[in-house]
C-alpha positions in Angstrom: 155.2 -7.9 -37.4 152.3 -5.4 -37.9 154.9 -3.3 -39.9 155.7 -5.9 -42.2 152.1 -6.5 -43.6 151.4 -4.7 -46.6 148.2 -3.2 -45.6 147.1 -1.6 -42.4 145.8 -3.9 -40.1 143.7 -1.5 -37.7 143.6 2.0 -39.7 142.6 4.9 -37.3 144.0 2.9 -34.0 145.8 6.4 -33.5 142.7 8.4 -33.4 140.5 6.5 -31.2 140.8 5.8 -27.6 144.6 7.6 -27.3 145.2 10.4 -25.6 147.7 13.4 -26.8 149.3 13.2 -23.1 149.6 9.7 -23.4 150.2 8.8 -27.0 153.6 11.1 -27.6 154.6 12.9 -24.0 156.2 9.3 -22.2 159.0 9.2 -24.5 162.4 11.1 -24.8 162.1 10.7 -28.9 158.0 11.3 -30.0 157.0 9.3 -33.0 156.7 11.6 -36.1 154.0 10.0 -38.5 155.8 10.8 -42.3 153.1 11.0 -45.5 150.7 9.5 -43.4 152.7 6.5 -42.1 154.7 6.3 -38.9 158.1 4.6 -39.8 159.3 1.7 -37.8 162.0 2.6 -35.0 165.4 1.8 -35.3 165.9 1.0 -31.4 165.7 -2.0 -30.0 162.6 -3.6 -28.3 159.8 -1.1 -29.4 161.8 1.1 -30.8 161.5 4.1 -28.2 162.9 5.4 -25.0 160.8 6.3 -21.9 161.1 9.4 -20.5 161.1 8.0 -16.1 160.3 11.8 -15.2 157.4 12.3 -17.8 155.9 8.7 -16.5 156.1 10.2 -13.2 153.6 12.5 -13.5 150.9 9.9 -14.1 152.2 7.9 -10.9 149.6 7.4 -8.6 150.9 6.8 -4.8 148.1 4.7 -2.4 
C-alpha cells in the first residue's frame, strides 16, 4: 500500500535504525534503490526471497 501513495510516507526509514548486514545480506535478490526510489518487487508476498543460509548466521542457539 505504502507504494501506492504518491508521496513518501516515512523519508529516510532506510537510513536510520537499519543495519547494512541486515537491511540487504538476508536475501538471495538485494533491493537496488533506482533514481532515488526502490521499485516495488515483482514476487509475491514482499516481493523477496530469503536466503536460509545468510539467516543462519544471526541464529542464536540457547
Amino acid at each position: 500500500m505504502c507504494a501506492a501513495w504518491p508521496e513518501p510516507l516515512m523519508e529516510g526509514v532506510f537510513a536510520v535504525g537499519v543495519s547494512g548486514a541486515l537491511a540487504g545480506d538476508v536475501v538471495t535478490e538485494p533491493l537496488a534503490p533506482e533514481n532515488g526510489e526502490i521499485p516495488v518487487p515483482k514476487g509475491p508476498g514482499l516481493g523477496v526471497e530469503l536466503d536460509a543460509e545468510k539467516i543462519a548466521r544471526f541464529r542464536i542457539d540457547r
